[in-house]
C-alpha atoms as one frame of an Amber mdcrd trajectory, in Angstrom:
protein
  63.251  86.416  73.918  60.783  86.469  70.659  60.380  90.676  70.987  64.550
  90.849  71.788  64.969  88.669  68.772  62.721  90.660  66.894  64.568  93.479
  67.742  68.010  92.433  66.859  68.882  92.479  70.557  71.284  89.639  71.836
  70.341  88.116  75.474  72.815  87.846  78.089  71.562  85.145  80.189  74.573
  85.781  82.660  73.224  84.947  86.258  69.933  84.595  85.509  70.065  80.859
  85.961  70.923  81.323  89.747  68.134  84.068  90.579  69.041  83.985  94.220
  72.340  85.120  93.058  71.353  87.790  91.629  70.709  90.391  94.440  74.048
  89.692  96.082  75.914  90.108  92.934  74.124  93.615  91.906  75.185  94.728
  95.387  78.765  93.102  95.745  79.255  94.329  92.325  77.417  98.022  92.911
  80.245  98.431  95.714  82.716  96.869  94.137  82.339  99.819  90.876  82.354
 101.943  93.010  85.890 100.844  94.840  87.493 100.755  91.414  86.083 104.339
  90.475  87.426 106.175  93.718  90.832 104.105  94.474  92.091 104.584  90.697
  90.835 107.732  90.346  93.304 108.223  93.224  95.770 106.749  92.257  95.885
 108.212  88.749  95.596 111.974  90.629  98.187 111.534  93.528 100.796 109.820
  90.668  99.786 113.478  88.384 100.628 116.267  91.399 103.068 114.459  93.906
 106.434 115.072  92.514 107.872 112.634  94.341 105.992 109.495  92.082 107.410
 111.487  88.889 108.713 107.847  87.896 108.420 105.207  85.380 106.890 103.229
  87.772 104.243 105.369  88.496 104.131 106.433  84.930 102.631 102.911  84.306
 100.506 102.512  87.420  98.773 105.248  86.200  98.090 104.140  82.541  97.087
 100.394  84.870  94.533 102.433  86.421  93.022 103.966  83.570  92.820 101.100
  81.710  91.424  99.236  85.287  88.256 102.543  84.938  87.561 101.580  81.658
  87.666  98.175  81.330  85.333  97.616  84.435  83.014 100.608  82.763  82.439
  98.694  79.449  81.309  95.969  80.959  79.770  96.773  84.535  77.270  99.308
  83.864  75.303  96.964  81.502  75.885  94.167  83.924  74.284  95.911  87.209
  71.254  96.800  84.733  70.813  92.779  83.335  70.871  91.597  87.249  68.656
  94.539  88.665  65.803  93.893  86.350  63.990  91.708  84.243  65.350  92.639
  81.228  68.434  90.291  80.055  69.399  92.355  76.664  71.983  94.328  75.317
  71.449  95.931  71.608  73.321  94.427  69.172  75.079  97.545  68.305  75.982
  97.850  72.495  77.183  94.248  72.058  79.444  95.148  69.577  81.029  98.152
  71.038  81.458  96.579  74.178  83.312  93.660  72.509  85.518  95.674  70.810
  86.336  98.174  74.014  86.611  95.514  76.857  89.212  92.969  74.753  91.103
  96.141  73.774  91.460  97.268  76.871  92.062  93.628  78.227  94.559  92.986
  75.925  96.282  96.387  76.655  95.954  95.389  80.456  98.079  91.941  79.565
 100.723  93.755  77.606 101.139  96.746  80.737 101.927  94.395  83.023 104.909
  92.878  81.430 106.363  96.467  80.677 105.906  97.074  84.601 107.428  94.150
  85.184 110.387  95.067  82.991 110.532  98.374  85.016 110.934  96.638  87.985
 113.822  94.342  86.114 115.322  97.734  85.648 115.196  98.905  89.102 116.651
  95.863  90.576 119.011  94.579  88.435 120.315  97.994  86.714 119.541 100.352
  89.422 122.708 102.750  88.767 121.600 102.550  84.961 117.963 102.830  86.214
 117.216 106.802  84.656 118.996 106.454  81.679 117.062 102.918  80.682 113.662
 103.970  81.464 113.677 107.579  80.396 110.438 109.311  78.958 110.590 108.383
  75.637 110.924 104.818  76.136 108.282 104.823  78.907 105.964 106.471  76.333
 107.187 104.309  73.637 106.072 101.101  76.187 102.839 102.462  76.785 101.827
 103.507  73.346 103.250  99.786  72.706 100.926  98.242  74.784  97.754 100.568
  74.198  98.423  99.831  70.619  98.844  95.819  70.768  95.314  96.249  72.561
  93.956  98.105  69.562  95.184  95.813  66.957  94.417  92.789  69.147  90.779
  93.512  69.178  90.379  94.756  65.403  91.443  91.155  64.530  89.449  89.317
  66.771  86.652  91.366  67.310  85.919  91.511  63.667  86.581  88.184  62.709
  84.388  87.387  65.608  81.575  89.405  64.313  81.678  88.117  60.749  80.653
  84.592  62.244  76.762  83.838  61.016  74.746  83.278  64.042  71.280  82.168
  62.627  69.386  83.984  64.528  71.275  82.675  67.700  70.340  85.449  70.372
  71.160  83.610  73.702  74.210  84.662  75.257  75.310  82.070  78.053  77.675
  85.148  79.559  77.238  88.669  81.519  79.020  90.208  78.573  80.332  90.257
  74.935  83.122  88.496  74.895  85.191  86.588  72.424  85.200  83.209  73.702
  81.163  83.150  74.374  80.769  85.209  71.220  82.228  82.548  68.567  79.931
  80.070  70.549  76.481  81.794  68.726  78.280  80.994  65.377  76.296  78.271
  63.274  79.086  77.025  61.123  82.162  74.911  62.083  84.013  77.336  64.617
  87.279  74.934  64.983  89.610  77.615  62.566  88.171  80.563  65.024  88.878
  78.571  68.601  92.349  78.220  66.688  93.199  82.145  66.007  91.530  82.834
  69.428  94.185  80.396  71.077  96.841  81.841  68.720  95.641  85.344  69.607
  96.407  84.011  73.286  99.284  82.957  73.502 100.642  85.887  71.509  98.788
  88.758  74.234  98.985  86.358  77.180 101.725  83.392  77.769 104.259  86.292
  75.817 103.807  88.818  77.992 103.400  86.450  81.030 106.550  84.840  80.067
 108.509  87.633  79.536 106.887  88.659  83.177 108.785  85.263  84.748 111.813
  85.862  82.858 111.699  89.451  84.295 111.192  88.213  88.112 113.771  85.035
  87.633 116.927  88.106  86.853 114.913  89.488  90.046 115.360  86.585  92.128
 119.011  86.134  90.875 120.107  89.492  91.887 117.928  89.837  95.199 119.410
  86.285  96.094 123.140  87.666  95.883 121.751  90.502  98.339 122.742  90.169
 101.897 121.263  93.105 103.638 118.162  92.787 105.219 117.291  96.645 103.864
 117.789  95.437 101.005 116.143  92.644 100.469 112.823  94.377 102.196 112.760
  97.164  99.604 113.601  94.246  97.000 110.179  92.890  98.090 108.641  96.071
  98.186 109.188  97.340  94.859 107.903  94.404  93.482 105.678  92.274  95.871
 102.670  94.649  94.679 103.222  93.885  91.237 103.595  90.352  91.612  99.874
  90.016  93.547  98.416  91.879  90.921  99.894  89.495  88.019  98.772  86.239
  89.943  95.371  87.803  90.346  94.585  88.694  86.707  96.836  86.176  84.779
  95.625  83.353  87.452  92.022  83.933  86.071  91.961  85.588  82.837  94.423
  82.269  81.356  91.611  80.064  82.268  88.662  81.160  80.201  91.094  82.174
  77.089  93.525  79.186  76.589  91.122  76.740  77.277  87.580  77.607  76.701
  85.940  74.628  75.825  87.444  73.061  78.986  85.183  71.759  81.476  86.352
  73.854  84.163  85.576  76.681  82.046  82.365  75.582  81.240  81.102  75.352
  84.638  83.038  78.222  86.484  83.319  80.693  83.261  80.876  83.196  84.213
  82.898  83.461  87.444  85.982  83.750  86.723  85.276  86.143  84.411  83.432
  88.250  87.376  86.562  87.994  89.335  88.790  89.916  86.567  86.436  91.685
  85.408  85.286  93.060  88.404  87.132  92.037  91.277  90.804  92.823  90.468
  90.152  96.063  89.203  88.872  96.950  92.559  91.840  95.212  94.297  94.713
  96.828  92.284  94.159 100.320  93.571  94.318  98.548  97.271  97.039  96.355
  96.743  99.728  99.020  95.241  98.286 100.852  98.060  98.721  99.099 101.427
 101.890  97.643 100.262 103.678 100.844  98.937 104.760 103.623 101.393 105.392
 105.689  98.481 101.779 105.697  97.560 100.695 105.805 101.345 102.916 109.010
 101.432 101.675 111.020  98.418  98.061 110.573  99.941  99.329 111.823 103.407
 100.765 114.807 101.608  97.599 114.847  99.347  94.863 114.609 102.555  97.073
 117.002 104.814  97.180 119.465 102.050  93.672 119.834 101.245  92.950 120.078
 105.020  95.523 122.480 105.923
């Protein structure tokens, strides 16, 4: 730790306080990398050749699953290296471009999800005014919306973050560079900085996740009036996927940013960081997958194709 402070090097203690953790994780998370390369890589190709997912809704899954690649790649690559070997450290200069690239793409990740949510409001609720709502320009408008909220998201916090004086602090109690642990190295008073990082929260989290309830609850309203069994089925359908996937990363990601100097998020940080970080990245590509016949479809076409 004396040569990495030396250095200018920050160490990422991560796991390294549970060494018999350490093996499984490099090889649950080796496999799990993996899973998120090849099933959004997939998804991102079949929703760019098969006509037939030429719609908003795959429009967005695709920009999910690009995000979902390079989100997991800022952050897991550095991570399978730290619990492989001896080594703990990440430059400083790594540390800071893999602050600035995971809670952009994060926060871009938060704001997607209540535009596909909105889509879905749109197919259920308007579906005879479905085309004209979402056309191309507002579905680019939506994503640039959201890629951009990322961007500004982390120029604020990141660098505000980064202008904290650590003293010589090196000792990262985290697998990554992230905001909440970041602040934590700071050697002045940090209450004003947990304040903007709540603020920053609820702005690029409960917003989106509330508009992402308000969305569902016009769903429920309509799909409640609906008396056909059909109907209700492709209801469910359309949006079950989408729903799993918001539980998933909301359900975890709320935890370590609204309250981080909780207890639970003390104890279980590192964890639940792991899990959507690295876990629901991998999941996404499976879960619009298995539940979507659309998607199942395109890769039929896709896979018969190739081998005919």
């Amino acid at each position: 730790m004396t040569n990495s402070s030396v250095k200018g090097d920050i160490v990422l203690v991560g796991f390294s306080d549970q060494p018999h953790l350490e093996k499984i994780l490099f090889v649950a998370v080796l496999i799990s990398y993996l899973l998120t390369l090849v099933g959004n890589t997939v998804i991102i190709l079949i929703c760019s050749v098969d006509p037939k997912l030429k719609t908003p809704m795959y429009f967005f899954l695709t920009h999910l699953s690009l995000v979902d690649i390079c989100f997991t790649t800022s952050i897991v690559p550095q991570l399978l290296w730290n619990l492989k070997g001896p080594a703990k450290t990440i430059t400083f200069l790594g540390c800071i471009i893999q602050l600035y690239v995971s809670l952009a793409l994060g926060s871009t990740e938060c704001v997607l999800l209540a535009v596909m949510a909105f889509d879905r409001y749109a197919a259920v609720c308007k579906p005879l005014h479905y085309t004209a709502v979402m056309n191309p320009w507002l579905c680019q408008a939506l994503a640039g919306v959201a890629w951009l909220s990322g961007v500004g998201n982390t120029l604020i916090q990141g660098t505000v973050t980064l202008w904290l004086p650590r003293c010589g602090h090196q000792s990262l109690h985290h697998f990554f560079c992230e905001v909440p642990s970041m602040i934590k190295l700071a050697c002045v008073d940090i209450h004003d900085n947990e304040v903007q990082l709540f603020v920053a929260s609820l702005v690029l989290l409960l917003l989106p996740l509330m508009l992402i309830l308000l969305s569902y609850g016009h769903i429920a309203k309509v799909v409640i009036r609906i008396k056909s069994v059909q109907a209700w089925c492709k209801a469910l359908g359309t949006c079950g996927s989408h729903l799993i996937v918001v539980s998933l990363f909301y359900g975890t990601i709320t935890a370590v940013y609204i309250q981080p100097n909780s207890s639970y998020a003390h104890a279980h940080g590192k964890f639940i960081s792991l899990f959507y970080t690295v876990v629901t990245p991998t999941l996404n590509p499976l879960i619009y997958t298995l539940r979507n016949n659309d998607v199942k479809g395109a890769l039929q076409r896709l896979f018969h194709r190739d081998f005919t």
